[in-house]
DOMARBA-974327 format. One record per residue: chain; residue number from 0; x, y, z of N, C-alpha, C, CB in turn. Coordinates in steps of 0.1 Angstrom, whole numbers, always signed. Glycine has a CB too. Example, Ala and Ser with C-alpha at 12.3 -4.5 7.8 and 13.67 -1.06 7.14 Angstrom:
PT   chain     n     n.x     n.y     n.z    ca.x    ca.y    ca.z     c.x     c.y     c.z    cb.x    cb.y    cb.z
PT       A     0    +132     -57     +78    +123     -45     +78    +132     -33     +78    +113     -45     +90
PT       A     1    +128     -22     +71    +137     -11     +71    +129      +0     +79    +141      -6     +57
This chain:
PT   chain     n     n.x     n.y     n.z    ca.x    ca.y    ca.z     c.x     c.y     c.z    cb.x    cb.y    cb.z
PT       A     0    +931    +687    +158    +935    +675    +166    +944    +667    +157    +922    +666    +170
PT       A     1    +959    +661    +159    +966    +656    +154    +969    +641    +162    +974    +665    +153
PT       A     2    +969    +631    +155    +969    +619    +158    +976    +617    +169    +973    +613    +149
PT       A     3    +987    +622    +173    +993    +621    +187    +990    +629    +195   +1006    +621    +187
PT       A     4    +975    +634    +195    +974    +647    +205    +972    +638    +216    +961    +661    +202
PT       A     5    +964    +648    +231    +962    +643    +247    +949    +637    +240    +960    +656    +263
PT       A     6    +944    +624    +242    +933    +617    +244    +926    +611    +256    +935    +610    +239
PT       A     7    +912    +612    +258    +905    +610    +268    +899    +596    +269    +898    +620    +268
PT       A     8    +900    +588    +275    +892    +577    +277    +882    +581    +293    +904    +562    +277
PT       A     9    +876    +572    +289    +860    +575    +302    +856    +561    +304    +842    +586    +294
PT       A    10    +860    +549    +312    +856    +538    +317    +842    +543    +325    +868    +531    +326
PT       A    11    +833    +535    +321    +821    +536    +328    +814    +522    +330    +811    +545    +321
PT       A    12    +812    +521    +343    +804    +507    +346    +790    +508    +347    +809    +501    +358
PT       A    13    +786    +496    +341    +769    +501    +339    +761    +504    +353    +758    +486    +331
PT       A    14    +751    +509    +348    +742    +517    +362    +734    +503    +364    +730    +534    +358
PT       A    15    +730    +506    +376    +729    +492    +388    +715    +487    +377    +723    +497    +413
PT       A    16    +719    +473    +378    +714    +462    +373    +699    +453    +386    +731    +451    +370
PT       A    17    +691    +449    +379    +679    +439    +386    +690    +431    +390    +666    +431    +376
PT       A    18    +680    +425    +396    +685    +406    +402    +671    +400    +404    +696    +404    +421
PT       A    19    +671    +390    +392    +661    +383    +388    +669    +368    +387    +654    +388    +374
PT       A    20    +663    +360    +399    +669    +347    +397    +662    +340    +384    +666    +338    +411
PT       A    21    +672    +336    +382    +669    +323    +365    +671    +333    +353    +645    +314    +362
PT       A    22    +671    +347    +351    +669    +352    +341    +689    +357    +336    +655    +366    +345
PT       A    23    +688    +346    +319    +706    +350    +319    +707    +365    +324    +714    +350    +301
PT       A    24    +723    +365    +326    +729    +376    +329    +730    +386    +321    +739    +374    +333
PT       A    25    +733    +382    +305    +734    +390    +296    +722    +399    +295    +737    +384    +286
PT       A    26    +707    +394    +298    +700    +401    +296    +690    +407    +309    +696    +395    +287
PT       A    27    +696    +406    +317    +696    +413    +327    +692    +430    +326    +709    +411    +333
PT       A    28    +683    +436    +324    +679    +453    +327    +687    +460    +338    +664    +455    +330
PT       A    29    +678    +469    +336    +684    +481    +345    +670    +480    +356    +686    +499    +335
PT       A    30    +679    +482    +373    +666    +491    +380    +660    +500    +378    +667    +496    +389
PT       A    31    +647    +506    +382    +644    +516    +386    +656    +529    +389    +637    +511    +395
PT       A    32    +665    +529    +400    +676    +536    +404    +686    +533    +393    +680    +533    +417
PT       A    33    +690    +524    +387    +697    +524    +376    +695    +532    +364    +698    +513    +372
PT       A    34    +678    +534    +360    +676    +539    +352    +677    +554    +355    +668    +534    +348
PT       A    35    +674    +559    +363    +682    +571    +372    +696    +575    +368    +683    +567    +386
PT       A    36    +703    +565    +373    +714    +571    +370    +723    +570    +362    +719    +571    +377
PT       A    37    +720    +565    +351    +721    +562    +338    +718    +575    +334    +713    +550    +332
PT       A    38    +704    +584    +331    +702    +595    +327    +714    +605    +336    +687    +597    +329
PT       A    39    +717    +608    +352    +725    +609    +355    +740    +611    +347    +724    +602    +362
PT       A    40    +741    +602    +347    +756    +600    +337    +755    +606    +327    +761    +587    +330
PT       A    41    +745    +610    +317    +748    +617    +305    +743    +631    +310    +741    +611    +292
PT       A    42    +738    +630    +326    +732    +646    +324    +750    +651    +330    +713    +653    +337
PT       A    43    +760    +645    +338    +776    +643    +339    +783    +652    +327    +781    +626    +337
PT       A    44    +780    +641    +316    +789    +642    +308    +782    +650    +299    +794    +631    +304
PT       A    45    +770    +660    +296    +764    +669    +286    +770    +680    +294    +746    +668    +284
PT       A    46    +774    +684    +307    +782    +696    +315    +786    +699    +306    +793    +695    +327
PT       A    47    +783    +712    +305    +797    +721    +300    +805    +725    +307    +796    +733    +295
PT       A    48    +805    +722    +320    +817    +725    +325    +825    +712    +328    +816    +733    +337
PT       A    49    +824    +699    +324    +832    +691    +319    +841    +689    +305    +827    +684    +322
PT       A    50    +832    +693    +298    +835    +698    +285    +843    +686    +275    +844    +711    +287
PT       A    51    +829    +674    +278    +836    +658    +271    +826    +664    +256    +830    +636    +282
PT       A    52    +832    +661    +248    +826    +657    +233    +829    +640    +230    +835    +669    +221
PT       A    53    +822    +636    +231    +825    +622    +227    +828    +618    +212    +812    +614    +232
PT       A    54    +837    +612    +211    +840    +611    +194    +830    +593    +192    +865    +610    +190
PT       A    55    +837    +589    +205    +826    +573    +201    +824    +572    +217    +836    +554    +190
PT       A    56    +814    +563    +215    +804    +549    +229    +812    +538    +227    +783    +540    +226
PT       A    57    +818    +529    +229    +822    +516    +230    +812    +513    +242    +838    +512    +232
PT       A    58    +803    +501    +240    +795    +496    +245    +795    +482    +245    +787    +501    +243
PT       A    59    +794    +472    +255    +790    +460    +258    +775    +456    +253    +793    +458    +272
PT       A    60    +776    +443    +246    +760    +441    +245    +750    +437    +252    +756    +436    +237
PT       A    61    +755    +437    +264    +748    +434    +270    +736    +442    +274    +755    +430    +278
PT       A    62    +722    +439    +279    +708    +450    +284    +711    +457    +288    +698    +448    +292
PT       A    63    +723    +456    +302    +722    +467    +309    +733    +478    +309    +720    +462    +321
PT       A    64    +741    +474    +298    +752    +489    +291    +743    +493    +281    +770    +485    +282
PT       A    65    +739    +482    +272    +732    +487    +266    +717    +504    +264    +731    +477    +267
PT       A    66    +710    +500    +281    +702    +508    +285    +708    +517    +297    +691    +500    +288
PT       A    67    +721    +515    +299    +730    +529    +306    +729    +540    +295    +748    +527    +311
PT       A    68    +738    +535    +278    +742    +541    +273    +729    +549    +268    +752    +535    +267
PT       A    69    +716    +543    +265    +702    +550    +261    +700    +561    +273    +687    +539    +260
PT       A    70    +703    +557    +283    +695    +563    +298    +707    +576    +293    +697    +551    +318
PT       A    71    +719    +577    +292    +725    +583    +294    +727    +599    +285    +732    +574    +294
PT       A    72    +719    +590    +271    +717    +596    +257    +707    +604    +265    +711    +586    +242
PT       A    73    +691    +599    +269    +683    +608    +276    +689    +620    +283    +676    +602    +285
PT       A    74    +697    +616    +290    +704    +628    +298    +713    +637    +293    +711    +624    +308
PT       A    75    +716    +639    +281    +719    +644    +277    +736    +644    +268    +713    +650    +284
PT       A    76    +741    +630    +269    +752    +630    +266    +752    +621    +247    +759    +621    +281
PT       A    77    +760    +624    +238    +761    +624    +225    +775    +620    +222    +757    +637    +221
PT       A    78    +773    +612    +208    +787    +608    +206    +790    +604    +191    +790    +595    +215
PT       A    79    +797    +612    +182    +793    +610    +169    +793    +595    +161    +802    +620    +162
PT       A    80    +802    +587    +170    +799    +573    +167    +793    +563    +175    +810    +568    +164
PT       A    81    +785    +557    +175    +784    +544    +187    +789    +532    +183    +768    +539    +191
PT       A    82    +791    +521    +191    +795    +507    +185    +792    +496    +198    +814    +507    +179
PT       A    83    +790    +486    +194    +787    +477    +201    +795    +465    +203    +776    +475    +198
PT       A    84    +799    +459    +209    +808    +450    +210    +810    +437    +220    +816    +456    +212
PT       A    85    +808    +428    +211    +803    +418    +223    +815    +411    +233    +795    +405    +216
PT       A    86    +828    +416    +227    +842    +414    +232    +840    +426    +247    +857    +419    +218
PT       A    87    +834    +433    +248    +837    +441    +260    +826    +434    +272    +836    +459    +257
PT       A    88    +818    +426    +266    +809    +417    +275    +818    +407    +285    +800    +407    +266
PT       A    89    +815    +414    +300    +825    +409    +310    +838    +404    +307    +821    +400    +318
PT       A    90    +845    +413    +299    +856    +408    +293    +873    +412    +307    +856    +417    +274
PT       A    91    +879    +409    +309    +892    +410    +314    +896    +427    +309    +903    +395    +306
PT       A    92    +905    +430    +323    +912    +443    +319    +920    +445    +301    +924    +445    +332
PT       A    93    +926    +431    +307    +940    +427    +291    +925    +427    +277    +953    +400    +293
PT       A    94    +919    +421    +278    +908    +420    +271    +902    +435    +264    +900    +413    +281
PT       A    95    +896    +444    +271    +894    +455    +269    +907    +465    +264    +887    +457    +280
PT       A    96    +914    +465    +267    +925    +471    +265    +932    +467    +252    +933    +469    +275
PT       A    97    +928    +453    +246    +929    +452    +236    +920    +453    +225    +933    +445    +237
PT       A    98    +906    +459    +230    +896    +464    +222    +900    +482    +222    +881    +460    +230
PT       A    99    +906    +487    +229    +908    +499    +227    +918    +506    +220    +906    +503    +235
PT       A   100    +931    +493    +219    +942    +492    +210    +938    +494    +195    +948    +479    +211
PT       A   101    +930    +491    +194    +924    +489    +179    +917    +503    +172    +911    +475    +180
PT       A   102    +917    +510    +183    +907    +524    +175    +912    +535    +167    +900    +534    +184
PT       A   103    +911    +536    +161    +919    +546    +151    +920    +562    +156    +911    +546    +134
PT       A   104    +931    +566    +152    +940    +576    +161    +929    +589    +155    +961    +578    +157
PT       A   105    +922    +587    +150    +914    +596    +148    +904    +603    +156    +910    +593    +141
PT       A   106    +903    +593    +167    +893    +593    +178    +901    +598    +186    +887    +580    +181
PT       A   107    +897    +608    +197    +903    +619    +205    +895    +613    +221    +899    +637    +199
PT       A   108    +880    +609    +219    +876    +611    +234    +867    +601    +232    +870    +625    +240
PT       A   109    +868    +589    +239    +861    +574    +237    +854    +573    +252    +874    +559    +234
PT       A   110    +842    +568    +252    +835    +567    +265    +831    +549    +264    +820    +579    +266
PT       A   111    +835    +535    +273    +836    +526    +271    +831    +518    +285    +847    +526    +265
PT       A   112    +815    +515    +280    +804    +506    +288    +806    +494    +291    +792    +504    +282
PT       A   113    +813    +492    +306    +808    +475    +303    +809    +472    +321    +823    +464    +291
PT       A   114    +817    +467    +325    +817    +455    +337    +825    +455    +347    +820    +442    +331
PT       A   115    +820    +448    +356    +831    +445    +369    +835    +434    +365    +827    +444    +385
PT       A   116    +846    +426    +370    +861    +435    +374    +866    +441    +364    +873    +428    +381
PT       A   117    +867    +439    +351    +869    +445    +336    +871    +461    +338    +855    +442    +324
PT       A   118    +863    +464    +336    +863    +480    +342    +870    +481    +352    +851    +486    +345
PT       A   119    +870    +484    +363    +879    +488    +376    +889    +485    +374    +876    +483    +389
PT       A   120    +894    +471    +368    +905    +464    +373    +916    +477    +361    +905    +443    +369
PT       A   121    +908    +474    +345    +918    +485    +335    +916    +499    +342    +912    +486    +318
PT       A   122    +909    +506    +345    +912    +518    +353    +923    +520    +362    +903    +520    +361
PT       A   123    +923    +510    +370    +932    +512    +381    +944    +508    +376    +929    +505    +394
PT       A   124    +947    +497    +364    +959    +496    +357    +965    +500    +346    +960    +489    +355
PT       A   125    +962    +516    +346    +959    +524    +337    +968    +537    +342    +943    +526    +335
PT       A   126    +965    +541    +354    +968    +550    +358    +982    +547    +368    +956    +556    +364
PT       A   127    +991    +556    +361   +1002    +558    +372    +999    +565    +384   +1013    +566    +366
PT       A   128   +1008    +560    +393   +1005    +565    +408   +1007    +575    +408   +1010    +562    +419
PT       A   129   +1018    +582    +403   +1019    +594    +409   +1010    +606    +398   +1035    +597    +411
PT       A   130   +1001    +605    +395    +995    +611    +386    +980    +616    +388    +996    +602    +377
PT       A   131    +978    +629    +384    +964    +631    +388    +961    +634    +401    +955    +620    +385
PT       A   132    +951    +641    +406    +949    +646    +419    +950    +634    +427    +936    +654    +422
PT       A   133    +954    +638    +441    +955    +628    +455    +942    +625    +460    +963    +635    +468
PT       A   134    +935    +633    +458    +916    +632    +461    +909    +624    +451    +906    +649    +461
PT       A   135    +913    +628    +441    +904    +617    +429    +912    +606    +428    +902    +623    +411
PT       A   136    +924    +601    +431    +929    +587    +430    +924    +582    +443    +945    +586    +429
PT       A   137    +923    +589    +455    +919    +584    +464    +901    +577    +464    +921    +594    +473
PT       A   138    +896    +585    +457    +883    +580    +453    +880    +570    +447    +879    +587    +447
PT       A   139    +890    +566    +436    +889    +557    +425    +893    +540    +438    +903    +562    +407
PT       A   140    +901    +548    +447    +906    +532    +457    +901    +527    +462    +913    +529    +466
PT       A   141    +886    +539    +467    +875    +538    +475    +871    +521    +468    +861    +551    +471
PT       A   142    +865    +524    +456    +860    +514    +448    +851    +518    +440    +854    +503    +454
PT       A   143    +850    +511    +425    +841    +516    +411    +830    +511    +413    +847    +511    +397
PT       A   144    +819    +518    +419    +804    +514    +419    +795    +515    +409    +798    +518    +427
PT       A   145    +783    +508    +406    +775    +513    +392    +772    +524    +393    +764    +506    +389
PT       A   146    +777    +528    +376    +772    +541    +372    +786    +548    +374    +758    +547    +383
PT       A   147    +798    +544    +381    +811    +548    +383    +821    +556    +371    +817    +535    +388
PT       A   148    +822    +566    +367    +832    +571    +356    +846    +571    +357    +829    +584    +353
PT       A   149    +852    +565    +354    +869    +570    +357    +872    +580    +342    +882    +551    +358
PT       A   150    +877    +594    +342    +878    +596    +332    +895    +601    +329    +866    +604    +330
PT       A   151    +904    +595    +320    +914    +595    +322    +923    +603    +309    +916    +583    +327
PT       A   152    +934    +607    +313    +944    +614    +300    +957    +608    +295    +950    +627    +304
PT       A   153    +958    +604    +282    +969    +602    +281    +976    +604    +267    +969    +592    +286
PT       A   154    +986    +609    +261    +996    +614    +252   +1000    +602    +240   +1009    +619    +263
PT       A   155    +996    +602    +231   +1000    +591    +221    +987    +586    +215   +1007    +579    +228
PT       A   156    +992    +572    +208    +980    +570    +197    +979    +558    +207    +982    +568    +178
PT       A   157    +964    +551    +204    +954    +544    +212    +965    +527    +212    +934    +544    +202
PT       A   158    +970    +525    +202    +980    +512    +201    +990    +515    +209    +987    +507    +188
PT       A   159    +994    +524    +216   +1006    +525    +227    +994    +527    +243   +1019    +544    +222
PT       A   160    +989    +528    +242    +979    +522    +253    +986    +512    +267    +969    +512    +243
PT       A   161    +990    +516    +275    +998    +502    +287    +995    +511    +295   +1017    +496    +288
PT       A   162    +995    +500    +308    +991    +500    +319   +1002    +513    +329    +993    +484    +324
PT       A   163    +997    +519    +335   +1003    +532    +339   +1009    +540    +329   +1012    +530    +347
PT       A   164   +1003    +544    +317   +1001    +550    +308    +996    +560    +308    +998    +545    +303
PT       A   165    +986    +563    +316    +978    +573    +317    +976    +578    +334    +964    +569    +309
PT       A   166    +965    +587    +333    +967    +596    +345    +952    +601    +347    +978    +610    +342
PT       A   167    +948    +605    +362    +931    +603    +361    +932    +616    +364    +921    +592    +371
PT       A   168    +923    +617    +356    +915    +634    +355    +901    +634    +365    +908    +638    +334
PT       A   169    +896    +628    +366    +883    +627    +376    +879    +610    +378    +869    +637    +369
PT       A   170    +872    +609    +388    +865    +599    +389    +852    +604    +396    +873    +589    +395
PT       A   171    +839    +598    +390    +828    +606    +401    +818    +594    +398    +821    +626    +398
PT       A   172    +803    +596    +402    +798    +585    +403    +782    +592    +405    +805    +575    +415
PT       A   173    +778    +591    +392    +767    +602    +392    +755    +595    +389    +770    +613    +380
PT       A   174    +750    +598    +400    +734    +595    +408    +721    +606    +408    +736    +593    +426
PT       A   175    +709    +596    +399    +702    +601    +394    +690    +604    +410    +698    +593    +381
């Protein structure tokens, strides 16, 4: 792998969250069905016939990326680095994007936990239109629901990173 090779990013929004009035947001858990499909997602991404090797997790600290990215570990998905970051806590597309500017070109295939609209919004401003299948862009317009993967490709090192920059390789939404 050479610093300017094809790199993979994987936006994932956490798997469906409680709703407990009075209890902060940040620490908000996972459902029952969240925790489902949280394992879901890594039993996704452990496919070999997707064939993701995760170089790192960028994760939000929040409870409930937090316990996607465990749920997900259960299911079988692995990543030789993890990291936690409290900047990707419901942070803005520009926001995130400037957390992923920062990773060193060493890193080939990044999988990155966090939020609505943050998530959806950099997905969708990520990907050029004419790019990637007509069925999986169509999917992604549907709308990014919990537990939602956008997983996407793009040519250069992680600091040249801009909006229609890349191109979507799949989007799916994997339910435990």
């Amino acid at each position: 792998m050479t610093p300017t090779s094809e790199r993979t990013l994987i936006l994932a929004r956490h798997a469906k969250a409680e709703q407990v009035k009075g209890k902060p947001d940040h620490d908000r858990e996972l459902s029952p069905r969240g925790l489902k499909d949280a394992r879901a997602i890594g039993e996704w991404l452990s496919d070999p016939e997707q064939g993701v090797v995760l170089d790192l997790a960028l994760c939000s600290t929040s409870e409930r990326t937090s316990k996607t990215l465990d749920g997900s570990v259960t299911g079988g998905a692995s990543a030789k680095d993890t990291q936690y970051d409290k900047r990707i806590y419901n942070a803005s597309a520009a926001s995130l994007l400037d957390v992923l500017r920062e990773l060193p070109d060493s890193v080939a295939v990044v999988l990155m936990i966090g939020h609505a609209p943050g998530i959806p919004v950099l997905a969708t401003a990520l990907v050029h239109n004419e790019s990637g299948s007509t069925d999986v862009i169509e999917r992604l317009s549907l709308g990014f629901p919990t537990s939602g993967l956008a997983v996407l490709g793009f040519g250069g090192k992680w600091r040249t990173l801009a909006p229609e920059g890349a191109y979507l390789k799949d989007f799916v939404v994997p339910r435990g």
